[in-house]
PDB file as gemmi writes it, atoms N, CA and C in Angstrom:
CRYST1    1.000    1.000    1.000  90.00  90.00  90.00 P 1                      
ATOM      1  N   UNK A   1     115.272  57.730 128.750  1.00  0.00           N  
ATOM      2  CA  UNK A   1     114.741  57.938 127.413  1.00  0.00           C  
ATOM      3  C   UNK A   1     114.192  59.360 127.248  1.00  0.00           C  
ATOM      4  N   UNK A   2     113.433  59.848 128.315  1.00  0.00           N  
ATOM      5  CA  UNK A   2     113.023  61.383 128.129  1.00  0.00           C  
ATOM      6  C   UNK A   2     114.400  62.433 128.193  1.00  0.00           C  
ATOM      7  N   UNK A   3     115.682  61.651 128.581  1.00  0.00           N  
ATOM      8  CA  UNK A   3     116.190  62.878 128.422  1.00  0.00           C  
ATOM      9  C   UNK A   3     116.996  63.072 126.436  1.00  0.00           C  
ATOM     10  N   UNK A   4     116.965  62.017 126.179  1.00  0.00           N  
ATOM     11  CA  UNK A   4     117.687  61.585 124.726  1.00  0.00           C  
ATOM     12  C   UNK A   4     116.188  62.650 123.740  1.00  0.00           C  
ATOM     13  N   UNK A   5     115.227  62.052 123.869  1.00  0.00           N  
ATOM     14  CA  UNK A   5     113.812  63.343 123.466  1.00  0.00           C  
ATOM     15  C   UNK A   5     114.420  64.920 123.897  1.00  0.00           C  
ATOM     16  N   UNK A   6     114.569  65.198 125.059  1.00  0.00           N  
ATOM     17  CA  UNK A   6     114.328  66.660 124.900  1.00  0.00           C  
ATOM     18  C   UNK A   6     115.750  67.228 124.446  1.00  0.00           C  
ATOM     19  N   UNK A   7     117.143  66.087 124.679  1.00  0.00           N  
ATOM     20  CA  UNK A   7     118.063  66.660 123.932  1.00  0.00           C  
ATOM     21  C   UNK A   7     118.071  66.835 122.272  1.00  0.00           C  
ATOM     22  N   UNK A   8     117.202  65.842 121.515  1.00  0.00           N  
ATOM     23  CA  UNK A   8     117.236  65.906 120.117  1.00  0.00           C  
ATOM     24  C   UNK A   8     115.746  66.925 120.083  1.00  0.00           C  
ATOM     25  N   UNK A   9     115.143  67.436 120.727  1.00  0.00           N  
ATOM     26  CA  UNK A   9     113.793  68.251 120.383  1.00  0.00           C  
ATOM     27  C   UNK A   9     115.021  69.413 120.453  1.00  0.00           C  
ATOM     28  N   UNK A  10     115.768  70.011 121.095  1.00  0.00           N  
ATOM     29  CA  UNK A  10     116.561  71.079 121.652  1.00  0.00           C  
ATOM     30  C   UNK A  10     117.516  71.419 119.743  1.00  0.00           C  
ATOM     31  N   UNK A  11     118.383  70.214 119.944  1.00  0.00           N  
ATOM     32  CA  UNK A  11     118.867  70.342 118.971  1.00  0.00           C  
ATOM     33  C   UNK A  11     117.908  70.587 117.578  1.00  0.00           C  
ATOM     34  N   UNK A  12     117.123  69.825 117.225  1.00  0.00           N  
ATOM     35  CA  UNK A  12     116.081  70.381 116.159  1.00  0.00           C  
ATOM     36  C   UNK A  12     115.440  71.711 116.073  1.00  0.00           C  
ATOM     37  N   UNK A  13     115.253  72.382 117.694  1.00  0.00           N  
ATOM     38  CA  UNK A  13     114.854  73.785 117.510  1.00  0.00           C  
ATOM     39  C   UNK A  13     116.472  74.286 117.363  1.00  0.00           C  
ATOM     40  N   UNK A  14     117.665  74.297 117.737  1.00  0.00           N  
ATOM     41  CA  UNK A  14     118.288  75.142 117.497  1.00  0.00           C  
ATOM     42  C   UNK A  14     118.924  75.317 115.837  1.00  0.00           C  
ATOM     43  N   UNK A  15     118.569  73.995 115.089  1.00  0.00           N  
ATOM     44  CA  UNK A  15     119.172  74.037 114.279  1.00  0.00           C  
ATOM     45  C   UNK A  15     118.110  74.345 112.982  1.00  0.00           C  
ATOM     46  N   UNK A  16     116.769  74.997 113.231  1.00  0.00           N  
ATOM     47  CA  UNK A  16     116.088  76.115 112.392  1.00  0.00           C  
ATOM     48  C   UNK A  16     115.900  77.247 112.878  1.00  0.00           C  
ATOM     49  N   UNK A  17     116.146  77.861 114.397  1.00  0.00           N  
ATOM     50  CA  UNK A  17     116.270  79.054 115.231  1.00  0.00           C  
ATOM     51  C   UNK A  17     117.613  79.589 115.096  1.00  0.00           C  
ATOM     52  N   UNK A  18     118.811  79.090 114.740  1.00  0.00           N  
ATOM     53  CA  UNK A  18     119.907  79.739 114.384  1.00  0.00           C  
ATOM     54  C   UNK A  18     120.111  80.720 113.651  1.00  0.00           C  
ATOM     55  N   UNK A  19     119.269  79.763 112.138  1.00  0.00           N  
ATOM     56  CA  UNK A  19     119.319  80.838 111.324  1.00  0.00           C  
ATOM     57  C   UNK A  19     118.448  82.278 110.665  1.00  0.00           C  
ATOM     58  N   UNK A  20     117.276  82.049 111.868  1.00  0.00           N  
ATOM     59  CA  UNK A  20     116.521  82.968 112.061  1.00  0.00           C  
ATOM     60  C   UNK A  20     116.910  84.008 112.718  1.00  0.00           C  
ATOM     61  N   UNK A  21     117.167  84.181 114.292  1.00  0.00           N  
ATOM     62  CA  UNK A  21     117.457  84.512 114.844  1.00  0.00           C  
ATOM     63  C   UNK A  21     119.037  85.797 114.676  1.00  0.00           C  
ATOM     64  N   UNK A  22     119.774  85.082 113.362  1.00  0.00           N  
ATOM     65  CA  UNK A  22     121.224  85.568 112.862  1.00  0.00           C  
ATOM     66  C   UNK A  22     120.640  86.495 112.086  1.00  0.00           C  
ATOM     67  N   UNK A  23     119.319  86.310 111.325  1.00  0.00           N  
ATOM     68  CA  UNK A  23     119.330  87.180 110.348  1.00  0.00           C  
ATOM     69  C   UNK A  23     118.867  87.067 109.227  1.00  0.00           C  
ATOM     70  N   UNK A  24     119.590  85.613 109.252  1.00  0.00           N  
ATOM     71  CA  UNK A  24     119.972  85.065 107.446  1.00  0.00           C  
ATOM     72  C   UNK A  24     118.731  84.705 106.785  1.00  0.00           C  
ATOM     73  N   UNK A  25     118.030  84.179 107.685  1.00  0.00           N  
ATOM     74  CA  UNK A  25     116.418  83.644 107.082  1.00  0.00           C  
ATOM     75  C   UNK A  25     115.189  84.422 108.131  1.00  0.00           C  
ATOM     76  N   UNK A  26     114.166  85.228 106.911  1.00  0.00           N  
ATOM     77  CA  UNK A  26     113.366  85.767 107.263  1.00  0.00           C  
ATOM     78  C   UNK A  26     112.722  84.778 107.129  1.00  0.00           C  
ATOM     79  N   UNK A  27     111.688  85.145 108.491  1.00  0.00           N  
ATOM     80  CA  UNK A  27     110.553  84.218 108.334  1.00  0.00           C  
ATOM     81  C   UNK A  27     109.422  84.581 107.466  1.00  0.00           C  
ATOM     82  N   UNK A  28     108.731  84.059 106.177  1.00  0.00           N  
ATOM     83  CA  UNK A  28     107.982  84.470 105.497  1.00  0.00           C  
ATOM     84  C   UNK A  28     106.485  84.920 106.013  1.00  0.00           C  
ATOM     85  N   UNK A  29     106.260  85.945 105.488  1.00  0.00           N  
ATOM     86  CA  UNK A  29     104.850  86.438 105.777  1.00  0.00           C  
ATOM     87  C   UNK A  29     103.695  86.238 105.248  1.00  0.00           C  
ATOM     88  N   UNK A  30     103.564  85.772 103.851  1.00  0.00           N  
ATOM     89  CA  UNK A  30     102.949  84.253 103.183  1.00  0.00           C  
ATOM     90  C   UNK A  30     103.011  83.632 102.664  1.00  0.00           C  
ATOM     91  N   UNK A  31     102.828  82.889 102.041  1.00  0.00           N  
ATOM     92  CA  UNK A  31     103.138  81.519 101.653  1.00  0.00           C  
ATOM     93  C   UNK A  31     103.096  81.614  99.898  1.00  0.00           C  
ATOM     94  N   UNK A  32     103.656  82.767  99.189  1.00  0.00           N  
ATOM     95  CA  UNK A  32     104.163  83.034  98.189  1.00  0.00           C  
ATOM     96  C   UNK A  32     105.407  82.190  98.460  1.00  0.00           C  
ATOM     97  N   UNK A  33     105.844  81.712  96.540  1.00  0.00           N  
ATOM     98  CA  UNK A  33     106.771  81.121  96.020  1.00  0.00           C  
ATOM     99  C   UNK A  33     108.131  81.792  96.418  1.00  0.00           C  
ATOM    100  N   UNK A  34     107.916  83.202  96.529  1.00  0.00           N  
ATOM    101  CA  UNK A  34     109.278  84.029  96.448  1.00  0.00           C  
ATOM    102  C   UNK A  34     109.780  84.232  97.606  1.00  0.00           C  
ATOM    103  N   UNK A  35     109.188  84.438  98.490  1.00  0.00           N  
ATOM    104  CA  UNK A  35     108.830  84.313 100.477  1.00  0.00           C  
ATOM    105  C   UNK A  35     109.642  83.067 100.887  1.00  0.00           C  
ATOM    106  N   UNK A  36     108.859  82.029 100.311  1.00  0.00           N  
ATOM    107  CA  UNK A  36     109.169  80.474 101.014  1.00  0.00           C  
ATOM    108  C   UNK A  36     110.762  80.669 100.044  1.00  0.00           C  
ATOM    109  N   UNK A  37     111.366  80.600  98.951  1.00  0.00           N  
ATOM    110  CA  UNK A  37     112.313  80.692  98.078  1.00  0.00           C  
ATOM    111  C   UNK A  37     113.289  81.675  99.231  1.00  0.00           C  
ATOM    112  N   UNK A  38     112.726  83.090  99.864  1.00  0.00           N  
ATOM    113  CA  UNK A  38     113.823  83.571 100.601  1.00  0.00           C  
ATOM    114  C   UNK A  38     114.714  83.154 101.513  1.00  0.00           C  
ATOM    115  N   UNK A  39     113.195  82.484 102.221  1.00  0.00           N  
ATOM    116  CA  UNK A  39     113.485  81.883 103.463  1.00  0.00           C  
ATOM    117  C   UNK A  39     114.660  80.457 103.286  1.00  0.00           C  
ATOM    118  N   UNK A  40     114.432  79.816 102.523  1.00  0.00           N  
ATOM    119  CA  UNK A  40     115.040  78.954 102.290  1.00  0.00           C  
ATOM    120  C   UNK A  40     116.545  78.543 101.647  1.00  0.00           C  
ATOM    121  N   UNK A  41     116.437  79.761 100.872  1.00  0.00           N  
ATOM    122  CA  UNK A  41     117.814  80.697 100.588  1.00  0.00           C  
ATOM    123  C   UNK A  41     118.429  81.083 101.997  1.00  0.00           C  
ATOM    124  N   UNK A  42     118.005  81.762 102.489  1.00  0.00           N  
ATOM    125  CA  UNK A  42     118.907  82.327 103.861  1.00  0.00           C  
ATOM    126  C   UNK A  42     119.123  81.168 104.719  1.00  0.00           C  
ATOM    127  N   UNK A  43     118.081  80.098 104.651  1.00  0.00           N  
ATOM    128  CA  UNK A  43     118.166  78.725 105.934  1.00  0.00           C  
ATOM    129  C   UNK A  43     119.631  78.163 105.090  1.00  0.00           C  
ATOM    130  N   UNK A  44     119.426  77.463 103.581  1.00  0.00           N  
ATOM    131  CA  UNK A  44     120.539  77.169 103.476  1.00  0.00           C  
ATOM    132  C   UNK A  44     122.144  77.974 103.319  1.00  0.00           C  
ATOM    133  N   UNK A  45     121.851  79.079 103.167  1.00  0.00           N  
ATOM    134  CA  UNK A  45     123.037  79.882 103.049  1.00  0.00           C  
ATOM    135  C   UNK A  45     123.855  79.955 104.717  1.00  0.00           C  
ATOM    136  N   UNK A  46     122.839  80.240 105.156  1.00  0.00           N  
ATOM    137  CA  UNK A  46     123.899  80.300 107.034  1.00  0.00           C  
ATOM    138  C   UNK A  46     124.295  78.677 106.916  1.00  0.00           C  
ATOM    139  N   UNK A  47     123.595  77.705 106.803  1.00  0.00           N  
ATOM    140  CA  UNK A  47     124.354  76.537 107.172  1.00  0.00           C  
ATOM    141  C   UNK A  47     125.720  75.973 106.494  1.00  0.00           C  
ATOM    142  N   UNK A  48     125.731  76.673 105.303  1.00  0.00           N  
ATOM    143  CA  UNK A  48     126.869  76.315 104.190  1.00  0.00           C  
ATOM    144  C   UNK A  48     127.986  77.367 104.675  1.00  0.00           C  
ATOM    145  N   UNK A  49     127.443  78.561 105.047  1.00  0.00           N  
ATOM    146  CA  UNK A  49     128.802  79.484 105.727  1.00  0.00           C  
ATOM    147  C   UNK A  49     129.208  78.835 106.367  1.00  0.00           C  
ATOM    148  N   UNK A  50     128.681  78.186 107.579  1.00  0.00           N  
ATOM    149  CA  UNK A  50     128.970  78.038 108.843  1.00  0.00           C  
ATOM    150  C   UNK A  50     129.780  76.763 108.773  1.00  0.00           C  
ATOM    151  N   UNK A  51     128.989  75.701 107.782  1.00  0.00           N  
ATOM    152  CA  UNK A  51     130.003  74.673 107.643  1.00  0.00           C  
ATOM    153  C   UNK A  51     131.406  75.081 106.807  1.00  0.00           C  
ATOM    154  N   UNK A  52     131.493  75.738 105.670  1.00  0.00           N  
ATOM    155  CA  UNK A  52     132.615  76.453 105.722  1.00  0.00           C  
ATOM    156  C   UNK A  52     133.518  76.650 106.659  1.00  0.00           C  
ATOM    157  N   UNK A  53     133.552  77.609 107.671  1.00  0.00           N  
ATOM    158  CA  UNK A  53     133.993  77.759 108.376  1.00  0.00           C  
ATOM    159  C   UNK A  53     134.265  77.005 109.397  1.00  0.00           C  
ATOM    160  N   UNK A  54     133.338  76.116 109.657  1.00  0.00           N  
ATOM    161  CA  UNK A  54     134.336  75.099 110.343  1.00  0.00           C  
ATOM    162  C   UNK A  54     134.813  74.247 109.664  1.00  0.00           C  
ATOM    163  N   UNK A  55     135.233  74.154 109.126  1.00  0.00           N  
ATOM    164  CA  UNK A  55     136.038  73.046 107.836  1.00  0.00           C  
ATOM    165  C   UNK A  55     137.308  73.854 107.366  1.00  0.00           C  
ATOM    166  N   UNK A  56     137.218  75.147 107.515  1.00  0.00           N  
ATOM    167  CA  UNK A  56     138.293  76.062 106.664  1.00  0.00           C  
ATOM    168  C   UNK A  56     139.464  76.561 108.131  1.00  0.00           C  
ATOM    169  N   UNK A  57     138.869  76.572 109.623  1.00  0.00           N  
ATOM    170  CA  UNK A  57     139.605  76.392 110.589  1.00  0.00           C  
ATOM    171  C   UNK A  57     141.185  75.001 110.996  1.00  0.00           C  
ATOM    172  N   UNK A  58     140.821  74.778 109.972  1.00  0.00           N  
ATOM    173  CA  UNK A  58     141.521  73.608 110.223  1.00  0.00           C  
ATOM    174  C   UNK A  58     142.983  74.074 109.558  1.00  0.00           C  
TER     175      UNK A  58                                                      
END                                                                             
């Protein structure tokens, strides 16, 4: 059972560290509307490329 935990803790950090890490989503510096709005813009924008692209490989 601890290993099914640290594989889904792993996956949950990689799948908001992806799109940090790429670029796409700055991490906001405070907690303004337009900040959190960036960030969230860039979180969903890498995931919609990315699913793109794997969907368009085919």
């Amino acid at each position: 059972m601890k290993i099914v935990a640290i594989i889904v803790l792993v996956v949950i950090a990689l799948f908001f560290l992806l799109p940090i890490l790429s670029g796409n989503a700055s991490i906001p510096e405070d907690m303004s509307a337009s900040e959190i709005g960036h960030f969230i813009g860039g979180f969903a924008g890498y995931w919609i490329d990315a699913l793109k692209s794997v969907f368009s490989a085919s």
